[in-house]
N, C-alpha and C positions, 0 to 999 in steps of 0.2 A: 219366629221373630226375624226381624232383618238381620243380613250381615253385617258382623264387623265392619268398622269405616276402615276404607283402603288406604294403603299409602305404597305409591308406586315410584318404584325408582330404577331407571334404564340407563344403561352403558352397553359399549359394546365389546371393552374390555373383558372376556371373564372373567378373569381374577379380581380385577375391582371391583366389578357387578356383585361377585363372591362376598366381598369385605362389605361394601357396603348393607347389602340384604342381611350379613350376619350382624354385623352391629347394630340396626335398625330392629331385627326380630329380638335383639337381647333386651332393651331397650323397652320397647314398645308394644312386642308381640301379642302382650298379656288383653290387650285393648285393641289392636289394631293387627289387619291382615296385612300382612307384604306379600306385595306381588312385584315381580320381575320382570324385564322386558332386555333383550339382548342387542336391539338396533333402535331407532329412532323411527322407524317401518312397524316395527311389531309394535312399540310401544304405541302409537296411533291405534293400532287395532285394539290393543288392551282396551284405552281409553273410551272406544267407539263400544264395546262392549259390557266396559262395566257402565255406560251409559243407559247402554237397550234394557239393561237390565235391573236400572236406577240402585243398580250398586251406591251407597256414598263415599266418595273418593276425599279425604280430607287433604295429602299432601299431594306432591309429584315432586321428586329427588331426580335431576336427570344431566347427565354427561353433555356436555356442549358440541366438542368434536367426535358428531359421528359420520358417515359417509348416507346422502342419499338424503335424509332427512336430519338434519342439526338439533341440536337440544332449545335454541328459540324458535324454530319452527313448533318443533312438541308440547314447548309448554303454551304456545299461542293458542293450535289446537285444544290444548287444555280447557282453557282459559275460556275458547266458547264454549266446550260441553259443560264444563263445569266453572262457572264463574264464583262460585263463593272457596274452591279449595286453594288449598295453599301452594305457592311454583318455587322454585329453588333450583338454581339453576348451579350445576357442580363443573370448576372451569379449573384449566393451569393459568398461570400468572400472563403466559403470551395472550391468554385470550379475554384481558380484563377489558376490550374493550368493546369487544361482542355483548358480555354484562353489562357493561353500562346501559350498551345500545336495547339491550333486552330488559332493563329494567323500566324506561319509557314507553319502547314499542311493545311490550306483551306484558309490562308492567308485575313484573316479576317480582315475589315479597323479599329474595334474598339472593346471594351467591355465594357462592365458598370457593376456596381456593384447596385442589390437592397438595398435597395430601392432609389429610382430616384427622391425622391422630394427633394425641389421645383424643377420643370422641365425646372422654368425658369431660373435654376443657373446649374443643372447637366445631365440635358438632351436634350432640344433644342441650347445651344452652338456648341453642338455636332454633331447632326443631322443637323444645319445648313450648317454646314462647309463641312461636307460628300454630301448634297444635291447641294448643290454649285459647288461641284467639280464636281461630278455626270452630272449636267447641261454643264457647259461648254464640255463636251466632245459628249454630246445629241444631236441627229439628226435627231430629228420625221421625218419619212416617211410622205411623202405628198399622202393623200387618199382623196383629192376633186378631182374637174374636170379637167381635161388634153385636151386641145386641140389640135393635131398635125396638121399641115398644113405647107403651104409658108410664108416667115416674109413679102414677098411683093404682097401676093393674097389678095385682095379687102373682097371676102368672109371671111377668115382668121380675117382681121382686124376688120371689123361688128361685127363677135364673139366675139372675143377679148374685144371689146367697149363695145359692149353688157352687158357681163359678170361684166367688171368690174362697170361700170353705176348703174349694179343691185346688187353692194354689194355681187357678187359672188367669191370666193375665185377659181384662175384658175391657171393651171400651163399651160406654152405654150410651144411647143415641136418644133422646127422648123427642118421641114422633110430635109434640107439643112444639116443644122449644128451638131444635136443632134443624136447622133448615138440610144440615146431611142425612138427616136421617127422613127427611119430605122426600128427596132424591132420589133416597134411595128403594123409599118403599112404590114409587111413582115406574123406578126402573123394574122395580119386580111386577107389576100389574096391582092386582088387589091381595095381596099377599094377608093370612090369616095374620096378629098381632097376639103376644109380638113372636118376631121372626130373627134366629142368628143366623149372622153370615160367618163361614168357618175361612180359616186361615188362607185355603186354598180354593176360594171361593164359593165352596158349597152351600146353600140355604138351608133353614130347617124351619119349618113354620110351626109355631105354637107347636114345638117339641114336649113329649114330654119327658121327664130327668134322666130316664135309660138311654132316651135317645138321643140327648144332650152329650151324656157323657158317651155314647161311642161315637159320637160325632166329635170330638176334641182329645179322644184317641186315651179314654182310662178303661184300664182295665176291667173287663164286667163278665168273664168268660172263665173259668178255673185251667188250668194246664197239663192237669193231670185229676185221675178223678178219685183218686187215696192222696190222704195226708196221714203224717207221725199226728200232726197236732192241727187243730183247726178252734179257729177265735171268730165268733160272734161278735161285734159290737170293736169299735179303734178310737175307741177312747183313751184317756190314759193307761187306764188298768192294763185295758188289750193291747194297745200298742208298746207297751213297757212288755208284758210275757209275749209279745212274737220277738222283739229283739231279742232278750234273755233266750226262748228257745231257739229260734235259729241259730245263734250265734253260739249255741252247742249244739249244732247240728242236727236238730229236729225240724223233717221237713214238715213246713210251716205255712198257712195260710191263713188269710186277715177277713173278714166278710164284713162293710160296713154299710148300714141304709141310707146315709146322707154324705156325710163327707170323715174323714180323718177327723180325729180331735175332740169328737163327741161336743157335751155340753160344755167343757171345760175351752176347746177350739173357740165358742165364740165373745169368750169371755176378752174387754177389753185391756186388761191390763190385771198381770199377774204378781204379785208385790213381793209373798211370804213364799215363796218355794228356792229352797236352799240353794246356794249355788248362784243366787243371780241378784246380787244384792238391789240391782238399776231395775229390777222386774225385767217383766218381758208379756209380749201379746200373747193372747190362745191360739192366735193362729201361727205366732214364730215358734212357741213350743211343740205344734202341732208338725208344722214342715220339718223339723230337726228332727223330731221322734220317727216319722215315714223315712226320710231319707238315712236315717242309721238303719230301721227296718229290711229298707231297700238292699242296705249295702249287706245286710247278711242274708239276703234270699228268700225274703217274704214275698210274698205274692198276696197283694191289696186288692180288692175286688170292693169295687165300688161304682154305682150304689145300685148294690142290693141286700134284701131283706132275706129272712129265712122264716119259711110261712110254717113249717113245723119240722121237729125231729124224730126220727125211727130209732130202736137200739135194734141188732140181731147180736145177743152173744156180748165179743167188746168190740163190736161196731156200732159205728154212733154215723148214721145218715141225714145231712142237711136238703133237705127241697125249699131250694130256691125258687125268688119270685120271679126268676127270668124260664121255668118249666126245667132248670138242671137240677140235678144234684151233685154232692160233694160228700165221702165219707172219708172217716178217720178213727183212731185209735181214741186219741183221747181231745175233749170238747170244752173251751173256755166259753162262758158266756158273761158277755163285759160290753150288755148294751148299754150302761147307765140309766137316767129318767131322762124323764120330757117335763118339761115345763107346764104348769097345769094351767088352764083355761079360765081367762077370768069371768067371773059370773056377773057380769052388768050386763044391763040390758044394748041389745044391739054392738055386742061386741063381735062378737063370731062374724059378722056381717061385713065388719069393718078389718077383718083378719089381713094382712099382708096390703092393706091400703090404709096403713096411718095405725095400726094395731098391731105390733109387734111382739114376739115372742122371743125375750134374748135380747141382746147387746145389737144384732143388725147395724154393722158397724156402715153397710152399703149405704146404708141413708143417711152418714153421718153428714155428710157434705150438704144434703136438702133440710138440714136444721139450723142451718148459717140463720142467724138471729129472729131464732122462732122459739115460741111457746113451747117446751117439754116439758112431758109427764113422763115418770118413772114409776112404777109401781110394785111395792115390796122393801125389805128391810134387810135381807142377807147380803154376803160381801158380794153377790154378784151386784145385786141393785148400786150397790155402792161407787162399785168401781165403773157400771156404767154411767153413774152421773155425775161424777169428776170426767170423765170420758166428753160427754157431751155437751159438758159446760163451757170446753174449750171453743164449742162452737154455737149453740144457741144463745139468747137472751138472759132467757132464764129455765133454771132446770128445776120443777115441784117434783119434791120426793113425798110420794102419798104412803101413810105408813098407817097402820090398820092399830098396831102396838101404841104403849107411851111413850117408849127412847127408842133410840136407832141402834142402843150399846148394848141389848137383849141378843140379838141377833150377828151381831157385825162385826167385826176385826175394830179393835179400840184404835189402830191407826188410823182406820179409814173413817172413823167416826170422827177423830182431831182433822183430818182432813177434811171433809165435807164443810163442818164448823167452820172453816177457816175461808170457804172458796165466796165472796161476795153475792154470787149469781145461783147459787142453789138456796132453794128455798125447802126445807124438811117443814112436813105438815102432817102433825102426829093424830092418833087418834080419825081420820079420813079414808074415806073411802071412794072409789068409781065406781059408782051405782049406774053408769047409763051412757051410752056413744049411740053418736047421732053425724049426720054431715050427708050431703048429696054428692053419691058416687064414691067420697072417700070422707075420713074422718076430719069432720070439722070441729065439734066442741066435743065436751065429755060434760058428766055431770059428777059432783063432788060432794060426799055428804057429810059433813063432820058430826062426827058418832056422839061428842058431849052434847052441841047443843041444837041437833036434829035440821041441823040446815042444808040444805040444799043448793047448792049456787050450779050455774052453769056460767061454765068458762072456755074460751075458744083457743082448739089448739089442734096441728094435725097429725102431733106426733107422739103415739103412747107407746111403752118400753112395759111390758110385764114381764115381773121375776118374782112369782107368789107360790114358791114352793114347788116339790116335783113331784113326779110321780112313774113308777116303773111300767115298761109295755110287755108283759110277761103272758099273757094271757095265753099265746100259743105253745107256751110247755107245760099247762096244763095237763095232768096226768103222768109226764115224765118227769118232774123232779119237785120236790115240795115249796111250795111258799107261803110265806108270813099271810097276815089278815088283811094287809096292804099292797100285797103282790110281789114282796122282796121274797128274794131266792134263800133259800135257810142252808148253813153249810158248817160241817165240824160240828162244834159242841151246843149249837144253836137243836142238830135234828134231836130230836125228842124217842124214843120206844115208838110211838104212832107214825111218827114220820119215819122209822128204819124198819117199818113191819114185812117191809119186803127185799130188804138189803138182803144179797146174798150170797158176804162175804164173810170169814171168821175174825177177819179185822175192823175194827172201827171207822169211819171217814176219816179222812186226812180234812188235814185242820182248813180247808179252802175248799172241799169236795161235798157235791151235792148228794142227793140222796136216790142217786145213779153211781155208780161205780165207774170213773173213766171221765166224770162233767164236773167240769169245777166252775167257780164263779167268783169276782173279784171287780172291786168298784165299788158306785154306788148303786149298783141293780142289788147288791149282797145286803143281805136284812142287819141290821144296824152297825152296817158299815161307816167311818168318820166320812165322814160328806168333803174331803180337800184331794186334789190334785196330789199332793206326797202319797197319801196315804194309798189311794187309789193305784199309783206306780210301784208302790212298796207289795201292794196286794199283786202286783200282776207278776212283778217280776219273783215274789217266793213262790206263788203259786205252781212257777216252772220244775224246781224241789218236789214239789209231789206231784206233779205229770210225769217225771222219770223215773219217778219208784213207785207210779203205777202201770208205765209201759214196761217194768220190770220183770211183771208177773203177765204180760200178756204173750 
């Protein structure tokens, strides 16, 4: 991202050059770079400089009598390189009339008189109110990632998802609408769609998510090729036991296939999780959980998957899908579910072009006074359609059930109730999506009286239950009839026929010695975000008193 906006202030006094840069950085610092300049000479070069290099310069603080070049010559120069910053011109009482003359000719916003202390009665009132105004008329150039593309290509939307999942700061340029984004695809020749441009100008055209994300510089690479502990899946569960272990000192690694946060990351709005009475987003609980991770020495690798697992012994070996591998002592598996696929006709079709899977908070802004469909009854549906109701028309809650209070948090149910613009439509179902090139109607059946309407809309939100992707530990550790992972007092005799140890599983351990599981990938695990961090982070408890006997 850009730097800080400048604020320059030259004398050729050092000592007061001193004073003044230490009061300004006490002040100010937190927001703003101070930069220094010792003549009226250098300070012209500063200025020519953070020019070239479209630094934004908000003030100039600058000594009047200096030798060679004077402080209304500097702030003049100022003044053409950057006419919107702020000039301030710092004078003794002999020289009030040079200010005067430099507030007409170089049109200077103020003057002060030495000396300036205290600064917090004769010099930050002043500066404040100059940086203030400064501000409001400030327009930082946006220098992260640009994505051009389609607003309704599948590809497009992934990235899009992608980026923002991962706490990536992205502008979207839609090759349709944004004549910047004509320009630019014009300046690359016939570039594949769509295409990012990286910070530091790099292209990538119709990337795909590996190479997205080493091109925006995440980790995807392991640092070493043994861990104490190693996590599957950074979901709550996972991301709650990599804190807990790191932060007692098991070296620790995160493996995620899409981004931090799992399914619970794209949930809009978090209401009942202790601790935060004002809620909070899946994805601000999502950033806060990586960045405490961070601080105790987890190592995030993302995104990548784990195509299957080896044991030798109590080694437990990860092959990844980028052709590494990663071994470890002991194995958390905490990929959560997926979202299950809805079964109308022509919907897979319309996937990621007007058919969503999740909250897809990225398209919230293209629902500005449109038609929404929500589909499903649990609190995630819920919370996404108070979510999008702040921005559509109108938001149809299609519910398969007779009440929405079978399934839901009775809050979110008094709330729904309540919102003018949501429409709950019980007993209904989406039999059918249809639209050229992206989704334009659906079709609607209401299950009492067999009817069928078709209704035009581009934007459907499915949340109809989940479902776990377990399929590749098959053979290494048991699971349920629906593909959940069985752990503790769950394995049965049949499921420990080959256990081969003289102790029982520990209460979150699978039916591998060393692999434990925690979330909602764990066979009839409470399906909430607490419960899920509560599983991950006990689970850490029997990771060390089974690294005990290793």
């Amino acid at each position: 991202m850009a730097e800080k906006p400048v604020i320059l202030t030259v004398d050729d006094d050092p000592q007061v050059l001193r004073a003044v840069a230490r009061d300004l950085r006490r002040q100010y610092g937190a927001e703003y770079r101070i930069v220094r300049a010792n003549s009226g000479t250098q300070g012209i070069e500063v200025l020519k400089t953070l020019s070239e290099k479209q630094d934004p310069l908000a003030l100039i603080l600058s000594d009047q009598r200096m030798p060679q070049v004077d402080g209304v010559e500097l702030l003049d120069t100022g003044r053409s390189l950057f006419p919107q910053s702020k000039r301030v011109l710092l004078t003794a009482y002999a020289d009030t009339d040079a200010a005067i003359n430099a507030i007409n000719r170089s049109q200077i916003d103020y003057y002060l008189l030495k000396p300036w202390d205290p600064p917090e009665e004769k010099l930050y009132p002043i500066l404040d109110d100059l940086l203030e105004d400064w501000r409001s008329g400030y327009r930082p150039e946006f220098t992260g990632v640009r994505v051009v593309g389609d607003r309704w290509s599948k590809e497009s939307h992934e990235i899009r998802d992608f980026l923002a999942r991962n706490q990536i700061p992205y502008r979207f340029l839609d090759i349709e609408s944004n004549p910047d984004a004509a320009v630019l695809a014009q300046e690359a020749g016939t570039p594949g769609m769509p295409f990012v441009i990286l910070p530091e100008g790099g292209r990538l055209e119709q990337p795909s998510l590996a190479e997205l994300a080493e091109g925006v510089g995440l980790q995807t690479q392991a640092a070493n090729p043994f861990y104490d502990f190693a996590i599957v899946g950074g979901g709550p569960a996972g991301l709650a036991a990599a804190v807990y272990a790191a932060s007692e000192g098991l070296n620790t690694v995160l493996i995620e296939g899409e981004a931090p946060g799992g399914q619970a990351g794209t949930s809009s709005r978090i209401e009942n999780y202790l601790g935060f009475p004002a809620g909070l987003s899946g994805s601000d609980l999502a950033r806060r959980a990586v960045t405490q991770a961070r601080k105790f020495g987890v190592e995030i690798l993302s995104p990548l998957s784990v195509e299957r697992v080896t044991t030798s012994g109590p080694y437990k070996t990860l092959h990844l899908s980028n052709g590494s591998e990663v071994s470890c002592h002991a194995l958390m598996l905490s990929m959560g579910v997926s979202w299950r696929k809805l079964p109308a006709d022509g919907a897979e079709k319309f996937a990621g072009r007007g058919v969503y899977y999740g909250a897809a908070m990225t398209e919230a802004i293209n629902c500005q006074d449109q038609e929404v469909y929500i589909v499903g009854a649990g609190n995630s549906a819920g919370q996404a359609a108070l979510f999008f109701a702040k921005y559509a028309s109108t938001v149809h809650m299609v519910v398969r059930g007779n009440s929405l209070g079978a399934k839901m948090s009775q809050y979110l149910v008094d709330r729904i109730e309540e919102m003018p613009n949501i429409n709950v439509r019980l007993q209904t179902e989406i039999v059918g999506c249809a639209g050229d090139g992206h989704l334009d109607c659906v079709r609607v059946r209401n299950n009492e009286t067999e009817e069928i309407t078709e209704e035009s809309t581009g934007y459907l939100f499915v949340f109809i239950g989940a479902a776990p992707r377990t399929d590749w530990l098959d053979g290494v550790v048991e699971r349920d009839r629906r593909g959940f992972l069985k752990t503790g007092i769950d394995l049965d005799e049949t499921s420990l026929v080959n256990w081969p140890l003289e102790r029982p599983p520990f209460l979150l351990e699978t039916s591998t010695p060393g692999i434990f599981a925690a979330g909602d990938v764990r066979s009839d695990s409470v399906k909430r975000v607490a419960s899920a961090v509560g599983e991950g982070s006990v689970s850490v408890h029997f990771v060390h008193r089974y690294l005990a006997t290793v």
